[in-house]
C-alpha positions as a Python dict, from the first residue, in 0.01 Angstrom:
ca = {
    (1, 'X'): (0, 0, 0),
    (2, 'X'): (365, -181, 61),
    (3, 'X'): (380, -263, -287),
    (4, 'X'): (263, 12, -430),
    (5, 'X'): (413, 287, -671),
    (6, 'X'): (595, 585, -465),
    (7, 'X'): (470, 797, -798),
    (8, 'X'): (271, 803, -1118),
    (9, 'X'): (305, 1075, -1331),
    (10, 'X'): (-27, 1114, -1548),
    (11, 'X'): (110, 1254, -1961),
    (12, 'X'): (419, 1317, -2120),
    (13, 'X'): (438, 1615, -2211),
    (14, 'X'): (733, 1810, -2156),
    (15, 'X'): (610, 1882, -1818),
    (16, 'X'): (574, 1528, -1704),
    (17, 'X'): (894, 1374, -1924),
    (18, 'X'): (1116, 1664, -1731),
    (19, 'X'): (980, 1550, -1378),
    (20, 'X'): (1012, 1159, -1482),
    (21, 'X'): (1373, 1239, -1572),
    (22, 'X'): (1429, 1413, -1200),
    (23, 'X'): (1254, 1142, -1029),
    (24, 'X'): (1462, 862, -1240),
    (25, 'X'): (1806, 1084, -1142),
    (26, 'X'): (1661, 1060, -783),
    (27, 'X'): (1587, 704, -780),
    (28, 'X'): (1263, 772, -673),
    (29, 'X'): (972, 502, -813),
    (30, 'X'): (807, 549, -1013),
    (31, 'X'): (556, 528, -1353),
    (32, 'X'): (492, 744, -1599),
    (33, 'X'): (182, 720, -1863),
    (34, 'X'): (69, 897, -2200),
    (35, 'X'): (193, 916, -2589),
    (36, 'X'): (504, 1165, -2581),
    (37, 'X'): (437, 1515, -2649),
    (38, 'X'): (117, 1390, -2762),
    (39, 'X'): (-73, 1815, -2710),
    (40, 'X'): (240, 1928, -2967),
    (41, 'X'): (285, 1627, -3200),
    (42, 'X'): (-137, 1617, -3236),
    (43, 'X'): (-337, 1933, -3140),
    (44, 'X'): (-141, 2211, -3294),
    (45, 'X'): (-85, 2359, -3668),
    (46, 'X'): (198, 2185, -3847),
    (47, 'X'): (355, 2505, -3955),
    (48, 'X'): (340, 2665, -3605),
    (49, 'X'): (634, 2817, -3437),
    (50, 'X'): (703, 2826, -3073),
    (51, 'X'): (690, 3199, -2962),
    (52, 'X'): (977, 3060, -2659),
    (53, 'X'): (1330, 3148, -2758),
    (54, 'X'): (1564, 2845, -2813),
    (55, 'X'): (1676, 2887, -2457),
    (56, 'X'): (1376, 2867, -2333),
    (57, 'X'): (1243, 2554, -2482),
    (58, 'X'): (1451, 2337, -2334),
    (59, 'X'): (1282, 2041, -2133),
    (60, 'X'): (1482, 1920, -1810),
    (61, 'X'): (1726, 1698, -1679),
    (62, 'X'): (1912, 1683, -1363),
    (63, 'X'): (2212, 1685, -1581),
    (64, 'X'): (2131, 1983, -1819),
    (65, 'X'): (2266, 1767, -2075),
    (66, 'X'): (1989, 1733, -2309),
    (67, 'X'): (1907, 2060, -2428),
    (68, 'X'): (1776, 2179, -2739),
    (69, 'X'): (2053, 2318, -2868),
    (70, 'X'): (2273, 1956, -2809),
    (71, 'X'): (1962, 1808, -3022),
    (72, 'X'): (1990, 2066, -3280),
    (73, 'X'): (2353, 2048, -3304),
    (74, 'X'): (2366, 1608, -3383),
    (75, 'X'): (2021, 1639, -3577),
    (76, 'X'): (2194, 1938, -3807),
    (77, 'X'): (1900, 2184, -3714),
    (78, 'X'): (1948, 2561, -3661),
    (79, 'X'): (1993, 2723, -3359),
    (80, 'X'): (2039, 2969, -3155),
    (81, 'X'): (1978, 3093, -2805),
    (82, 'X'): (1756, 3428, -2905),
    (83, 'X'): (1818, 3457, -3289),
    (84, 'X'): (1575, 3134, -3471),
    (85, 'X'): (1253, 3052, -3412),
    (86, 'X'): (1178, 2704, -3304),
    (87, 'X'): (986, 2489, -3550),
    (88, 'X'): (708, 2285, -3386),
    (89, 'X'): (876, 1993, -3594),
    (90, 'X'): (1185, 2077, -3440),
    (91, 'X'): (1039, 2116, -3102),
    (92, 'X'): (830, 1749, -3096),
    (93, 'X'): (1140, 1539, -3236),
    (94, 'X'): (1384, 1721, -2981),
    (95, 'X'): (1094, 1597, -2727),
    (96, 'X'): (1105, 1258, -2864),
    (97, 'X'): (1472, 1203, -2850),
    (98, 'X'): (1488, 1347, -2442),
    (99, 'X'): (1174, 1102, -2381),
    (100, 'X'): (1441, 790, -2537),
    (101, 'X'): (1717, 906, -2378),
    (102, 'X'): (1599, 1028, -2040),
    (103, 'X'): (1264, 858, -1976),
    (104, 'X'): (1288, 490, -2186),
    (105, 'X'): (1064, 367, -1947),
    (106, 'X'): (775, 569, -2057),
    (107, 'X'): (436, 329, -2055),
    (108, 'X'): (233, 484, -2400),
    (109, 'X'): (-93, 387, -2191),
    (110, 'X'): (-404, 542, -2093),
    (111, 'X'): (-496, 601, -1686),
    (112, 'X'): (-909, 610, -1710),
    (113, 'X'): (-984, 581, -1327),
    (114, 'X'): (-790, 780, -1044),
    (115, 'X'): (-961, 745, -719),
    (116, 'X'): (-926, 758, -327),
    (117, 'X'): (-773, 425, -185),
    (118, 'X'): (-671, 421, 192),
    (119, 'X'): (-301, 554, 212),
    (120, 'X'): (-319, 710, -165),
    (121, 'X'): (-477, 598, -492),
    (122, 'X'): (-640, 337, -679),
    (123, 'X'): (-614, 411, -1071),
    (124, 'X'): (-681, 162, -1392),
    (125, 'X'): (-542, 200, -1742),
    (126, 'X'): (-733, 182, -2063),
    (127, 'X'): (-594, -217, -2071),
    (128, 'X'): (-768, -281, -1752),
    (129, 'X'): (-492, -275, -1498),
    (130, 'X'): (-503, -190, -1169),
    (131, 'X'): (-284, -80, -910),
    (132, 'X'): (-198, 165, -595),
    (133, 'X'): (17, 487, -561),
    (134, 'X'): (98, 670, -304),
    (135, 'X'): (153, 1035, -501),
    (136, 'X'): (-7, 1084, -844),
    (137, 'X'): (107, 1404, -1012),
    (138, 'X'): (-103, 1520, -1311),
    (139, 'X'): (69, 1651, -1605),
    (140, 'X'): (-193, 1642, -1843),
    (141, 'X'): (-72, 1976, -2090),
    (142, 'X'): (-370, 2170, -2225),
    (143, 'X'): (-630, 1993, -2381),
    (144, 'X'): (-855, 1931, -2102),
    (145, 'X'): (-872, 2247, -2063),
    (146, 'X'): (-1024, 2383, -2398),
    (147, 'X'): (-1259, 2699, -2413),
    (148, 'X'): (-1536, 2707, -2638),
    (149, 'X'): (-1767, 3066, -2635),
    (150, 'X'): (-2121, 2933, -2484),
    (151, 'X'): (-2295, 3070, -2803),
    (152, 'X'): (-2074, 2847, -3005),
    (153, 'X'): (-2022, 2533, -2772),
    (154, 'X'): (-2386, 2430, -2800),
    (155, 'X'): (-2360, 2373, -3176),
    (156, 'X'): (-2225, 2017, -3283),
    (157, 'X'): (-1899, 1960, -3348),
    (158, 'X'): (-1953, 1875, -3722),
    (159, 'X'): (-1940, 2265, -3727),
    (160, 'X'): (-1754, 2385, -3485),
    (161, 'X'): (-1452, 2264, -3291),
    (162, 'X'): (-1131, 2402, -3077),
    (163, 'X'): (-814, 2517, -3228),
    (164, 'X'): (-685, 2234, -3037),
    (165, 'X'): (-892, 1918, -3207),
    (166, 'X'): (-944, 2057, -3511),
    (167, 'X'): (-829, 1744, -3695),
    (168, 'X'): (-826, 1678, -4060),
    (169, 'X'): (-929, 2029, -4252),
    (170, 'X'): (-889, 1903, -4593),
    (171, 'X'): (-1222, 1876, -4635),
    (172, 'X'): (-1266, 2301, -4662),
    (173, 'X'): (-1044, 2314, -4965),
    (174, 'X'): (-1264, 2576, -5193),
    (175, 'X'): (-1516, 2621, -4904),
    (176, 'X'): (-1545, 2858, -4565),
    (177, 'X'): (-1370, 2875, -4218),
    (178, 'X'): (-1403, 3102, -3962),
    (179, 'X'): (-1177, 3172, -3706),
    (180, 'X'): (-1270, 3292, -3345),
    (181, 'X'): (-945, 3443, -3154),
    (182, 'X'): (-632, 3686, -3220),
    (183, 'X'): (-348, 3485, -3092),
    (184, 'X'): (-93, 3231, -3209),
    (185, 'X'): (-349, 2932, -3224),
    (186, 'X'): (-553, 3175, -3408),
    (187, 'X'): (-319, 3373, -3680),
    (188, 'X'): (-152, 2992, -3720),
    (189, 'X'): (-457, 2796, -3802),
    (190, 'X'): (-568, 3088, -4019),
    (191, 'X'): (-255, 3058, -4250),
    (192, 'X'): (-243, 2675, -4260),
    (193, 'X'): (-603, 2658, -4357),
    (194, 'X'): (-488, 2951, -4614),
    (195, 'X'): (-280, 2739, -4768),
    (196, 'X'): (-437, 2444, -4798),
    (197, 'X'): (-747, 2608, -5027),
    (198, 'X'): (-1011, 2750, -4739),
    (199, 'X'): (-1134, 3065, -4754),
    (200, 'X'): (-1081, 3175, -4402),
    (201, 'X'): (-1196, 3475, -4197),
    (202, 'X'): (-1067, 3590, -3846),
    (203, 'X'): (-1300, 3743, -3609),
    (204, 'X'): (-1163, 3839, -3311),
    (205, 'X'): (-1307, 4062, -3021),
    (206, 'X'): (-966, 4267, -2967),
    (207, 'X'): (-906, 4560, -3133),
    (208, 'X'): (-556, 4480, -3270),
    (209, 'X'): (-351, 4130, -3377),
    (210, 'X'): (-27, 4191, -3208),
    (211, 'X'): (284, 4012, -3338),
    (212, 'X'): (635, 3905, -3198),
    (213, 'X'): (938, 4112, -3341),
    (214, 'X'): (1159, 3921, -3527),
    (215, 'X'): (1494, 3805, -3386),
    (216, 'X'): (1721, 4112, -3413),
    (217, 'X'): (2099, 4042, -3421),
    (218, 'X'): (2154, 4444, -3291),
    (219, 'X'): (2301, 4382, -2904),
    (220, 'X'): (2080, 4540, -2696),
    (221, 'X'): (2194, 4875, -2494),
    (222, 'X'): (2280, 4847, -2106),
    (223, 'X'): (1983, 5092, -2061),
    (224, 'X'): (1721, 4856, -2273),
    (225, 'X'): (1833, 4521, -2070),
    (226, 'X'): (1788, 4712, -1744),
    (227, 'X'): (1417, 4833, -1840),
    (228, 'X'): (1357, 4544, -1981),
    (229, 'X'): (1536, 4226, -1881),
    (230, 'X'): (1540, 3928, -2089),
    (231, 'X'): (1337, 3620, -1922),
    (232, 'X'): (1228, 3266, -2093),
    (233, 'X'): (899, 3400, -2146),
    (234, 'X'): (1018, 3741, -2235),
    (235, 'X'): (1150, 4060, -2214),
    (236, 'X'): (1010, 4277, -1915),
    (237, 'X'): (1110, 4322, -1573),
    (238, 'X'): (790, 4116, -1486),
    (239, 'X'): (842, 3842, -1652),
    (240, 'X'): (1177, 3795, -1551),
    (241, 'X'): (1026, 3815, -1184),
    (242, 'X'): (777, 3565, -1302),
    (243, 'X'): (1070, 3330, -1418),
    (244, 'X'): (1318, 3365, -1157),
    (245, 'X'): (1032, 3313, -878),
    (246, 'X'): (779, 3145, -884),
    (247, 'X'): (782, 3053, -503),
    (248, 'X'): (739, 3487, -435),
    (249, 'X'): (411, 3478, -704),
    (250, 'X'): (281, 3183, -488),
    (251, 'X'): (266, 3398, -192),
    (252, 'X'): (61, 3716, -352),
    (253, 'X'): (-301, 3740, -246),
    (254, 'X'): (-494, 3463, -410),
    (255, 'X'): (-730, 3735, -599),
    (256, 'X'): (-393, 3917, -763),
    (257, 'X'): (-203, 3628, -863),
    (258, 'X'): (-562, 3545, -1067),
    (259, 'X'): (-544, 3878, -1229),
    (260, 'X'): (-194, 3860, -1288),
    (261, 'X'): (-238, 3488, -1475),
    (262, 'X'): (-525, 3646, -1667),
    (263, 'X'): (-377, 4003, -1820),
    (264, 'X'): (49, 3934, -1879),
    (265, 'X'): (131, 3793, -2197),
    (266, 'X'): (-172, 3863, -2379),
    (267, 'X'): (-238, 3691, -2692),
    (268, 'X'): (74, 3735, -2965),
    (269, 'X'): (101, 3572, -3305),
    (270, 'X'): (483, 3502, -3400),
    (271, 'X'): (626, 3705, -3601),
    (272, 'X'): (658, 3413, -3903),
    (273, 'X'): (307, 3432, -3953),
    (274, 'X'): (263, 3792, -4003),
    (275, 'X'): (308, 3835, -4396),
    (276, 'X'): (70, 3492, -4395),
    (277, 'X'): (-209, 3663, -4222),
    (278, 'X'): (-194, 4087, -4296),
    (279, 'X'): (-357, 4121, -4649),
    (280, 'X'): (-404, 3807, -4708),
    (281, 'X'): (-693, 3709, -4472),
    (282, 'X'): (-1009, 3937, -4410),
    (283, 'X'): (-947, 4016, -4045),
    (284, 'X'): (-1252, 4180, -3817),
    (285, 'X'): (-1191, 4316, -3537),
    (286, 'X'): (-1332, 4475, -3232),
    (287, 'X'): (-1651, 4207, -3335),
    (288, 'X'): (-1846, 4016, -3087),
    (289, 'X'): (-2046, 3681, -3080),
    (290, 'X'): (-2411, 3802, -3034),
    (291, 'X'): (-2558, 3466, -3214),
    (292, 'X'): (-2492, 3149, -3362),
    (293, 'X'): (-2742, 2941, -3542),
    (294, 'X'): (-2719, 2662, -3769),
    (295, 'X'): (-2930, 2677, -4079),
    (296, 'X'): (-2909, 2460, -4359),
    (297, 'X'): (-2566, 2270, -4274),
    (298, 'X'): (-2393, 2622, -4213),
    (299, 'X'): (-2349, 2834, -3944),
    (300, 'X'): (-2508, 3196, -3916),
    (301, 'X'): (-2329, 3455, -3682),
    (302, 'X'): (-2481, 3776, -3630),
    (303, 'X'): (-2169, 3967, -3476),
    (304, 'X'): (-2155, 4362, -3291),
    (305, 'X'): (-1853, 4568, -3389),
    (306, 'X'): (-1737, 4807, -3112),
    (307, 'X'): (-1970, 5064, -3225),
    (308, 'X'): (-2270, 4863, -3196),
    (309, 'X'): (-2324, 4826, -3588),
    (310, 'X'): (-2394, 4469, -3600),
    (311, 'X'): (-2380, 4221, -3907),
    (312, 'X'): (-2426, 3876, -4029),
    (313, 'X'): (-2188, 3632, -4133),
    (314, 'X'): (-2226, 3289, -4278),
    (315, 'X'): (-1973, 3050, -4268),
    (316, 'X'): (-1950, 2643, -4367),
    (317, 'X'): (-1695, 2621, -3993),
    (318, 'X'): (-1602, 2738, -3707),
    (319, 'X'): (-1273, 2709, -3525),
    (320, 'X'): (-1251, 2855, -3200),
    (321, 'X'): (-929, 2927, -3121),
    (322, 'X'): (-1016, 3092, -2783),
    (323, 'X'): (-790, 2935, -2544),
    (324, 'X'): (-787, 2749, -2217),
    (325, 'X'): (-939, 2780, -1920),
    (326, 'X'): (-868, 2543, -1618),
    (327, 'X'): (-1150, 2315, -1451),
    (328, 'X'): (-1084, 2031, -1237),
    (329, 'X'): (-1392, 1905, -1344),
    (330, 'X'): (-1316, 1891, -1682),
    (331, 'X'): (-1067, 1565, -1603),
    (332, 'X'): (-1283, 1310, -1626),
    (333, 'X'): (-1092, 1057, -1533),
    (334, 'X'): (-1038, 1189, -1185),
    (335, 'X'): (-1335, 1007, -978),
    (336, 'X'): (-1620, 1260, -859),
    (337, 'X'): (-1557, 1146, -514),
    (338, 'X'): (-1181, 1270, -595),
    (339, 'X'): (-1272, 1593, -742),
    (340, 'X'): (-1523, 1695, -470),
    (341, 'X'): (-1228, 1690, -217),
    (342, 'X'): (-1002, 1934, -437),
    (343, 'X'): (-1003, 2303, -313),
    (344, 'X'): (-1089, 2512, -609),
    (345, 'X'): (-1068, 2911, -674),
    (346, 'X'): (-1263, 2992, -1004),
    (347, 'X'): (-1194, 2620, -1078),
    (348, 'X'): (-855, 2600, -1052),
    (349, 'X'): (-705, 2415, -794),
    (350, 'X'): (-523, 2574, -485),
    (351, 'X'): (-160, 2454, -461),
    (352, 'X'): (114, 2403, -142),
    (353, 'X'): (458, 2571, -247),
    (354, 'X'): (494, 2184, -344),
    (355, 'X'): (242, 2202, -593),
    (356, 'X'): (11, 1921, -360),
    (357, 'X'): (-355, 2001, -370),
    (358, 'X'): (-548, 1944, -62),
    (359, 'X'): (-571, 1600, -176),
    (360, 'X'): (-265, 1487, 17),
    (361, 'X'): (4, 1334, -308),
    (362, 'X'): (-214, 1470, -578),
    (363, 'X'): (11, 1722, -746),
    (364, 'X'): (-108, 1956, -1031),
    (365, 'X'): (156, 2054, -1250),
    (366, 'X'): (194, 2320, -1601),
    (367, 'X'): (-110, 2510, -1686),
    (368, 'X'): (-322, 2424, -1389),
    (369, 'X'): (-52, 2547, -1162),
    (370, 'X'): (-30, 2908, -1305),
    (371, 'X'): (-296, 3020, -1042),
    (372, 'X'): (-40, 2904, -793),
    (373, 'X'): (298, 3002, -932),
    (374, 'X'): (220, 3263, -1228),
    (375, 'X'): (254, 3294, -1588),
    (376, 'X'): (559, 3071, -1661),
    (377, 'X'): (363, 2751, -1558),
    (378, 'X'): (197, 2801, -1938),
    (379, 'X'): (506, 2791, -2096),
    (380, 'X'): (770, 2487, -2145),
    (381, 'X'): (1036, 2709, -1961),
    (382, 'X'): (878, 2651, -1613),
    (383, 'X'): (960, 2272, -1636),
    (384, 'X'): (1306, 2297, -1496),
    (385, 'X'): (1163, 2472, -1113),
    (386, 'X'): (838, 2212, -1169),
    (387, 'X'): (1072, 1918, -1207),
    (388, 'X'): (1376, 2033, -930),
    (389, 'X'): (1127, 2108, -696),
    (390, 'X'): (901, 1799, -716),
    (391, 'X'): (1149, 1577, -725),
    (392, 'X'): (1326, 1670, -433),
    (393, 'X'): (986, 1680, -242),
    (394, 'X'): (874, 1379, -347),
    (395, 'X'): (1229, 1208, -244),
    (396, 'X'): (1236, 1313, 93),
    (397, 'X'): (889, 1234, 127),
    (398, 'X'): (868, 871, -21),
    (399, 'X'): (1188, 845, 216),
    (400, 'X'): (957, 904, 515),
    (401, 'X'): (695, 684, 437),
    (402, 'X'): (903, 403, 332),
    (403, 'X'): (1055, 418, 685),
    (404, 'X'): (713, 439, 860),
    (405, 'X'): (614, 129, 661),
    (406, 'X'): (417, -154, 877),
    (407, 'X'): (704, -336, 750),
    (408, 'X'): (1003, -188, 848),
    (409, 'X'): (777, -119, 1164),
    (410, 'X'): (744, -462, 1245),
    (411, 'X'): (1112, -523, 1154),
    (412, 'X'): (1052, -698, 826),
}
């Protein structure tokens, strides 16, 4: 393992492009692999806006010098801190530009094999290269992670899909989608496919669509920031504990940090999309999946409406917009051998206050760290305490090894 890589960082997101640029600052080794911002630029509506302020979207540097608003400002895009939404457009070429700037050495390949190797890891890439590491940190976004209803996963994906792969929709000009969820993913798909000629419907199982406010130019009273401070992933006094940190959330009981992850921030539409969506697109509510058939190259839903009236719906698709839900076992490319020896609550891997599994230098970071360090980790603003924090870890500790060497042991 003398020649080996101190650390590859697995996607390039803006999770893993914020920790590359830390590790690069920190002259630590390493390699980074994936397309850049590859979830934003490919698995989400064109159209979409991010519901994180402009400060909040801001990916990380040990500098602070490539923000979003110094992109914005030499691109001629809007901005400001609270007041403008941020385009997804917007949001993938700011992403693009940090990635050139900050992390040139970016490798757009594929790692298909991580396993076990004595002293770290052995992992190949999609062009058949091999090679060691001694820490592998996985910042693979959301898409692994995508949750399907049971009643609708079994059908083939001709008919239904995830909000997240749910590709080319051209096809459903003049014809019928259905859309499972009430959030963003949900209210955004809705009004793209809208737009482009479908005739969509949103089923959802809550009993309301909540939307963002719009930015409001009013200051806020003394009284209004006190009861409700302003955080990067919102305005409560929870969420700005969430923000602030992350290290305290890590060390509630394991079973409230779960609920925690699973009730704050609820699904929210932005406020853009709202006179898209409200009498525009027939929306059903309090409705639940009881069946799902296909019959004749469409799909048949017989759905329960909270007063146990239920009805039948036929529709030519089905996008399930539904969310994520994190499994280690849903990374395939982690070796079975490897993924038996990661400590899992409700499939989520247990993280050190270094984000390490107990898989000594495998290091889960974004979504599948919320478990660990609460509800920021599922939004870009928790990149800049992801990023510090590992790279200062992994400095000190590639430091240690490096002098333990055989080599330098030996006096080599």
């Amino acid at each position: 393992m003398n020649d080996s890589v101190d650390v590859v960082i697995v996607g390039a997101g803006p999770y893993g492009l914020s920790i590359a640029a830390h590790l690069r600052g920190a002259g630590v080794r390493y390699r980074i692999f994936g397309k850049p911002m590859a979830t934003w630029r490919d698995h989400m509506p064109a159209g979409m806006f991010l519901k994180s302020d402009g400060f909040a979207s801001n990916l990380s540097d040990p500098d602070k010098t490539y923000t979003l608003q110094r992109y914005c400002e030499q691109a001629g895009e809007p901005y400001d801190h609270t007041g403008h939404s941020v385009g997804l457009q917007t949001f993938c070429a700011y992403g693009l530009d940090f990635q050139k700037q900050c992390v040139p050495d970016l490798e757009q390949k594929w790692v298909t094999q991580i396993d076990l190797s004595p002293g770290g890891f052995q992992l190949k890439l999609d062009n058949g290269e091999e090679f060691q590491a001694r820490n592998v940190v996985l910042a693979v976004g959301v898409t692994h992670f995508n949750f399907i209803p049971p009643l609708l996963d079994r059908l083939s994906s001709d008919l239904v899909s995830h909000s997240s792969h749910y590709g080319d929709m051209s096809p459903l000009r003049g014809r019928s989608a259905t859309i499972i969820g009430a959030g963003a993913s949900a209210c955004d798909l809705a009004a793209e496919l809208a737009d482009g000629g479908a005739n969509v419907t949103i089923v959802a199982r809550s009993p309301v669509i909540y939307f963002g406010d719009p930015p409001s130019n009013q200051t806020r009273s003394l009284w209004q920031r006190i009861r409700h401070p302003s955080s990067g992933i919102g305005a409560s006094l929870r969420s700005r504990i969430y923000c602030q940190a992350p290290w305290l959330f890590h060390r509630l009981p394991q079973r409230l940090r779960s609920r925690i992850v699973r009730r704050h921030l609820g699904p929210r539409a932005s406020w853009t999309v709202k006179e898209k969506v409200q009498g525009r697109i027939p929306i059903w509510l309090n409705s639940t999946i009881l069946a799902a058939e296909r019959r004749n190259g469409e799909i048949h839903l017989t759905l329960q409406d909270a007063g146990g009236n239920e009805k039948s719906h036929v529709t030519d698709r089905v996008v399930a917009a539904t969310g994520y839900r994190v499994d280690v076992n849903r990374l395939g490319f982690l070796s079975e051998n490897l993924r038996s020896r990661i400590h899992a609550v409700e499939s989520a891997p247990v993280l050190s206050q270094r984000f390490e599994s107990s898989v000594p230098g495998l290091y889960f970071t974004g979504l599948a760290a919320a478990p660990s360090f609460g509800p920021v980790m599922r939004f870009v603003f928790g990149v800049e305490y992801t990023a510090k924090l590992l790279a200062r870890h992994l400095k000190r500790s590639t430091y240690r090894t490096r002098l333990a060497s055989p080599a330098r042991m030996h006096g080599k």
